[in-house]
C-alpha positions in Angstrom: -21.7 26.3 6.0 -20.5 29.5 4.3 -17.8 27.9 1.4 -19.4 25.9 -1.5 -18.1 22.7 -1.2 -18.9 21.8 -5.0 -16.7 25.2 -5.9 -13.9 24.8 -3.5 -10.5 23.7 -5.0 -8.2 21.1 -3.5 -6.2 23.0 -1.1 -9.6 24.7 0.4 -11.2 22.1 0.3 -8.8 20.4 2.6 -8.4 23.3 4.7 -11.8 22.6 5.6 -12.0 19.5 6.7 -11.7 17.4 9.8 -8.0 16.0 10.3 -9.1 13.8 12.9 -12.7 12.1 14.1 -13.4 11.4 17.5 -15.0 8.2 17.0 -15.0 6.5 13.6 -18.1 5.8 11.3 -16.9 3.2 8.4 -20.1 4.0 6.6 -19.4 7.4 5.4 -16.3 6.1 3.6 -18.1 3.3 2.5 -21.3 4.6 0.9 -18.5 7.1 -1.5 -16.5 3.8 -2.6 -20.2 1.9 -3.7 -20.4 5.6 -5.7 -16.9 5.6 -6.9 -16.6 2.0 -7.0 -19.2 1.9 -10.6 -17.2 4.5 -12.1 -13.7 2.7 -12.1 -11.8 -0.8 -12.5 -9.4 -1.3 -9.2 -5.5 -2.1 -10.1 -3.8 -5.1 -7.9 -4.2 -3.8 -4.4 -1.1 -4.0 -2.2 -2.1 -3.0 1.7 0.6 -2.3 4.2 -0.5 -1.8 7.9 1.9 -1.8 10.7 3.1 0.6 13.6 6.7 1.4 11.9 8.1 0.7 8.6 5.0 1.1 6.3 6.5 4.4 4.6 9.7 2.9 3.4 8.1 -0.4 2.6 5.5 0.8 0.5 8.4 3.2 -1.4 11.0 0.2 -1.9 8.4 -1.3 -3.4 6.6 1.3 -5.2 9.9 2.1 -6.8 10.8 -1.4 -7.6 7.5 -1.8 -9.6 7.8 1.2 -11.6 11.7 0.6 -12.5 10.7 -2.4 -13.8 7.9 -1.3 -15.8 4.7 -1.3 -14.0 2.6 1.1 -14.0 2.3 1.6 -9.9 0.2 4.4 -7.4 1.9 4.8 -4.0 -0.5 6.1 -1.3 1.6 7.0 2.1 1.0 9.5 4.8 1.2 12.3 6.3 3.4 14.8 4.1 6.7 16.8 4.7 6.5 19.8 2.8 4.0 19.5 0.3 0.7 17.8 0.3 1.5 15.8 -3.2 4.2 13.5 -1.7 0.6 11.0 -0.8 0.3 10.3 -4.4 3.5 9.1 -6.0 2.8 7.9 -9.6 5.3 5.6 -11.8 8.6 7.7 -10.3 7.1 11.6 -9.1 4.8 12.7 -6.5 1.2 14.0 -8.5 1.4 17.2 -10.2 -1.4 20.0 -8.8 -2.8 19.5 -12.1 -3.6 15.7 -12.0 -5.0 16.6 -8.5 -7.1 19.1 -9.3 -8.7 17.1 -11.9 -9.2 14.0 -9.5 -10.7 16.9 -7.3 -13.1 17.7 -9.7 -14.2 14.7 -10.5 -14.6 14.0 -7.3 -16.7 16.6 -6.6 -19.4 15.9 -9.7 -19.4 12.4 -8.4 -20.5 12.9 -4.4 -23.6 14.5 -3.2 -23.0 17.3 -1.0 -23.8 15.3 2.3 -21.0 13.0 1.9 -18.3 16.1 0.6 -19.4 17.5 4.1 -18.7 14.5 6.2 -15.6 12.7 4.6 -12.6 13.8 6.8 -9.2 14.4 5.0 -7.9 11.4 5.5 -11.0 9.8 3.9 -11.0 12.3 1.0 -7.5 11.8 -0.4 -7.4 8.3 0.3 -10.7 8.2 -2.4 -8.6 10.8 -4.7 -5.5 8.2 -4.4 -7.9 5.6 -5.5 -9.8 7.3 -7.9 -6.3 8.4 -9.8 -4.5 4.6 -9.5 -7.5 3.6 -11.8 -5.0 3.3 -15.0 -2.3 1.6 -12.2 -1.2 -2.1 -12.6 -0.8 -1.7 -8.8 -2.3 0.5 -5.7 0.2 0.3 -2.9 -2.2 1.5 0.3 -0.3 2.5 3.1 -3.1 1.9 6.2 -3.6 5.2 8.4 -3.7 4.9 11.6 -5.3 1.4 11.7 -6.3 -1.3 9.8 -9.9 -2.5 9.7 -11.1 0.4 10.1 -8.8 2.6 8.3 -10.3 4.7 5.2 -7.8 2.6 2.8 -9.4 -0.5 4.1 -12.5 0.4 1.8 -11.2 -1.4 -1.4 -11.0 -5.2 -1.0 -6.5 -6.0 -0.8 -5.2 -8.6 -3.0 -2.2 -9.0 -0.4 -1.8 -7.2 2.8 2.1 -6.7 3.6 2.2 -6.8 7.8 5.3 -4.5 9.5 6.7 -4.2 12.5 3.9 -3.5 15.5 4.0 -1.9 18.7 2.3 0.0 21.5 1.2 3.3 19.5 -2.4 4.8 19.1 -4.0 3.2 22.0 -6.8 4.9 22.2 -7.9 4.0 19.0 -6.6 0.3 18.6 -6.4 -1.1 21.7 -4.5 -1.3 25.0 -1.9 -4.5 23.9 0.5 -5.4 21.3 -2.0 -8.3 20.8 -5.1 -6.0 20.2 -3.7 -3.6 18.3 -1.9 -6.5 16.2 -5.7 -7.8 15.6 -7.7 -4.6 14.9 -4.6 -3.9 12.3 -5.0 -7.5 11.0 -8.5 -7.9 10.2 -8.0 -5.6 7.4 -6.5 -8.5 5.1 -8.9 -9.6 2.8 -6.8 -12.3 0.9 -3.3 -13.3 2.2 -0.5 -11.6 4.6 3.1 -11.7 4.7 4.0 -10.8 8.0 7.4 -8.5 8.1 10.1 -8.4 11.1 8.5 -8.2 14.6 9.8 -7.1 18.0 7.1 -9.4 20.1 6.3 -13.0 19.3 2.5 -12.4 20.1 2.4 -10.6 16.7 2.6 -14.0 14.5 0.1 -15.9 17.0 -2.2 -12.9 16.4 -1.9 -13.3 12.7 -3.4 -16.7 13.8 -6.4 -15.7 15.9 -7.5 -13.1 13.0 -7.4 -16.0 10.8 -9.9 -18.0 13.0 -12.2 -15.3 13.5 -12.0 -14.2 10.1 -13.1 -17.4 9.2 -15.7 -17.6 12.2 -17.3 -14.5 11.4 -17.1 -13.9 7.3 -16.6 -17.4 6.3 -13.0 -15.9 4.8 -10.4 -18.4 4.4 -7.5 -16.1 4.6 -3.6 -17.3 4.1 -0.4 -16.7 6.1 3.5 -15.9 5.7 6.0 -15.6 8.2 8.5 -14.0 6.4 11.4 -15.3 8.5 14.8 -14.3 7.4 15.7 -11.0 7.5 19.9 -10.9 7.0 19.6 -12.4 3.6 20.0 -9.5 1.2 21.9 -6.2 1.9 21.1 -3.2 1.1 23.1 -0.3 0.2 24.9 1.6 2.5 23.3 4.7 2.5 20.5 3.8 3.9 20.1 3.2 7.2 20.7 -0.7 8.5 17.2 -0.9 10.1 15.4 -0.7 6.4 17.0 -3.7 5.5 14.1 -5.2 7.3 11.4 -3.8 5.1 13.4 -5.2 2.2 13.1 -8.1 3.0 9.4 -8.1 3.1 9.6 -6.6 0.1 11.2 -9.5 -1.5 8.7 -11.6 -0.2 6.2 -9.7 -1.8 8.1 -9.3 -5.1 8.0 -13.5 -4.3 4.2 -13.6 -4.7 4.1 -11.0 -7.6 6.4 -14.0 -8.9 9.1 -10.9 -10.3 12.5 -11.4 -10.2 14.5 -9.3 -8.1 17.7 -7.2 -8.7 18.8 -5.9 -5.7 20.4 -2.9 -7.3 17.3 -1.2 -8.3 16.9 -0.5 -5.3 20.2 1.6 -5.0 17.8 4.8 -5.9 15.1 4.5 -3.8 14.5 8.3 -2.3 13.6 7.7 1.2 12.7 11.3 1.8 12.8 11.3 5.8 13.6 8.2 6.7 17.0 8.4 8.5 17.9 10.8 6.0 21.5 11.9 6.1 20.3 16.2 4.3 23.8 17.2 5.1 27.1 15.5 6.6 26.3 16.4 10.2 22.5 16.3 10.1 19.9 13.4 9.8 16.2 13.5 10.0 13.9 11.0 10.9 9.7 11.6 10.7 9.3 8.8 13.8 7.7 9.4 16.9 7.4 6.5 19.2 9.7 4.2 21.3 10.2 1.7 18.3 11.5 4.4 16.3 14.0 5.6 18.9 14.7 1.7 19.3 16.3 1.8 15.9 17.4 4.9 15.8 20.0 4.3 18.9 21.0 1.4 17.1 21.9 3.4 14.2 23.6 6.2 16.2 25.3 3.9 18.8 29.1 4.9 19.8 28.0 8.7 18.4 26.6 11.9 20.5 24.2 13.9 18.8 22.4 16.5 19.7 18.7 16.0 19.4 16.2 18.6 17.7 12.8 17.4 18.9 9.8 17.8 20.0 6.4 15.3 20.5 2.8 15.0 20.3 0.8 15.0 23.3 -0.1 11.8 23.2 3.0 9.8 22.2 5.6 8.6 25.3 7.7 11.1 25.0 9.3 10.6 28.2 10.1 6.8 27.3 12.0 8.5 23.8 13.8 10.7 25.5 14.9 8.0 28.2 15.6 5.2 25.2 18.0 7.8 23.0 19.6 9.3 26.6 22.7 7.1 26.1 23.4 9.2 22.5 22.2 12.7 23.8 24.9 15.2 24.0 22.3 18.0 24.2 18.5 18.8 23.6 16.9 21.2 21.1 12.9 21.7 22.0 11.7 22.9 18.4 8.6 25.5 19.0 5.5 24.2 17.0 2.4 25.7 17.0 0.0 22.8 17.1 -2.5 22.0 19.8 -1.7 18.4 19.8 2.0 19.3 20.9 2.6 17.9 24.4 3.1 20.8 26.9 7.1 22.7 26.6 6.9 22.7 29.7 6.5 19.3 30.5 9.1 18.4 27.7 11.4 20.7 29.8 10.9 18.6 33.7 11.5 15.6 32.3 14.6 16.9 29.8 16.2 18.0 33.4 14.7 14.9 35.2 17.0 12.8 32.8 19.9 15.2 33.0 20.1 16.0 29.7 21.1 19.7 28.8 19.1 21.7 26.9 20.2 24.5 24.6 17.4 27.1 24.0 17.7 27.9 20.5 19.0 26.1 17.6 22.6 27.0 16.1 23.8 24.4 13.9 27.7 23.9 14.3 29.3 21.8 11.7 31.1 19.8 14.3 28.4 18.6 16.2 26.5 16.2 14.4 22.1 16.7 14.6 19.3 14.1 14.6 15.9 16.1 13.6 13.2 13.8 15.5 9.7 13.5 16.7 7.3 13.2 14.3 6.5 14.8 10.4 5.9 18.0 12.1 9.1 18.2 13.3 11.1 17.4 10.3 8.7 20.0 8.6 9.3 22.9 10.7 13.3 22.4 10.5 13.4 21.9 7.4 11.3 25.3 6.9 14.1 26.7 9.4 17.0 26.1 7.3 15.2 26.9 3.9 15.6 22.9 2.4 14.7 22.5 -0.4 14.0 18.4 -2.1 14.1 19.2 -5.2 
């Protein structure tokens, strides 16, 4: 290896490590908690797993917490624009600064074999950990799992369930059922159990509970959250999140804190159905459920549809769910190898009969939804020079 792992700051550090494993060893992860774990006390831990929803979740509540005075570490991924947005601390993403130091403490802490094997995922979720350590709470949002997952490593206090679907198969299983266990048998304590498409998702919650207590002895509690047209939100958000409030609520519940629904009016939702400009929304999902909610939200409109996919998402089941909005397509060039094919984008773009406009002009009568995965929204908003802040 020709960089100096020991030497390297944060942002080449990162650049050299793995984004993805091929097949997942738990240990590695693991054996730097057991070090990490004797150097720091652990705030409240708040897990979230799901397919959909855990971004927003963990930020409604993240926010709620720290308007009312707890001292609160949100962990969520991937980024838009800058790395930082993973680590939002009482009210702002981390500075470089605070990073850098976690870095470097980091650093003095692990022995060179385990720098070298921790993938990136694995690394900042131990930075996120490492710098909630002064935290009342830790919200976790999973990765791409759940047992398994790198933020599974630190025993939950409560695990917050959202909405699950087909996504990741390779990884978590072939059925709403399986993927609904692998992401279950993360909980450690007690889950509330968030709005769900398929019914199976509640009678898994059930089976993880029975083998949780077959194999670990782990007596592990249950809630259905069941009502989810109780509380409104306000209307700037889109009308799907109202869903992930209401688990929220039920968490806020078993925090036993009040709740005043009007702290939530400031909630940033950066890329959540986010309206950037009067005619133009972006959206960082990727999979059917995503474009589920999405046509709801955009239903009796025509919009014309920046996009483009990974490889290994249904693309072509997107495409056909959001067809009835679809005045016109946008194919967004990113250079990524895990981008599915242009070509094949561009069969089944004239297979649906949808028309496709080569380059992207936007006209302030048309109105744009920005879709298809964090890569997307990244790359537009790169286009038009946005800036958050």
């Amino acid at each position: 290896m020709t960089r100096d792992l020991k030497k390297a700051t944060l942002v080449e550090f990162l650049e050299y490590k793995t984004l993805y494993y091929d097949k997942i060893d738990f240990t590695i992860v693991e054996s730097s908690w057991q070090i990490l774990s004797k150097k720091i006390k652990l705030p409240y831990i708040i897990h979230i797993v799901g397919t959909n929803g855990k971004g927003s979740t963990g930020r409604f509540l993240s926010h709620y917490l720290n308007k009312t005075n707890h001292k609160v570490l949100h962990y969520s991924s991937p980024h838009i624009v800058k790395f930082n947005e993973r680590i939002w601390i009482n009210g702002s993403d981390v500075s470089d600064e605070t990073l850098e130091d976690a870095h470097r403490f980091l650093q003095e802490i692990y022995p060179i074999e385990l720098l070298q094997k921790l993938t990136y995922f694995e690394y900042t979720t131990l930075l996120a950990i490492y710098l909630s350590k002064d935290c009342e709470y830790l919200v976790l949002e999973a990765g791409l799992g759940g047992e398994f997952d790198a933020t599974n490593v630190v025993p939950s206090d409560l695990s917050l369930i959202t909405t699950i679907d087909l996504d990741h198969q390779s990884f978590l299983g072939n059925t709403v059922e399986a993927i609904a266990q692998t992401k279950m048998r993360s909980v450690d304590k007690k889950m509330l159990v968030g709005f769900q498409l398929h019914e199976s998702v509640k009678d898994s919650a059930y089976e993880v509970k029975r083998q949780l207590k077959d194999e670990r002895n782990l007596d592990i509690e249950i809630q259905i959250v069941e009502e989810f047209e109780k509380y409104e939100l306000n209307k700037k958000f889109a009308s799907y999140l109202k869903r992930n409030l209401h688990l929220v609520i039920a968490c806020l519940d078993e925090l036993k804190l009040s709740v005043d629904l009007s702290i939530f009016d400031d909630v940033d939702l950066f890329g959540r159905c986010q309206k950037i400009a009067d005619n133009i929304t972006i959206d960082v999902g990727h999979n059917p459920l995503a474009a589920k909610v999405l046509l709801k939200e955009f239903e009796n409109k025509k919009i014309t549809l920046i996009y483009n996919s990974y490889a290994d998402k249904d693309y072509e089941e997107v495409l056909k769910i959001l067809k009835p909005i679809i005045n016109k397509i946008i194919i967004i060039d990113i250079n990524d190898n895990r981008m599915v094919d242009k070509n094949n984008l561009l069969k089944i773009i004239k297979e649906l009969n949808i028309i496709n406009e080569p380059v992207i002009n936007i006209d302030e009568n048309e109105e744009y939804l920005v879709f298809g995965s964090f890569l997307v929204v990244e790359k537009f908003l790169a286009l038009i020079g946005f800036n958050e802040k």
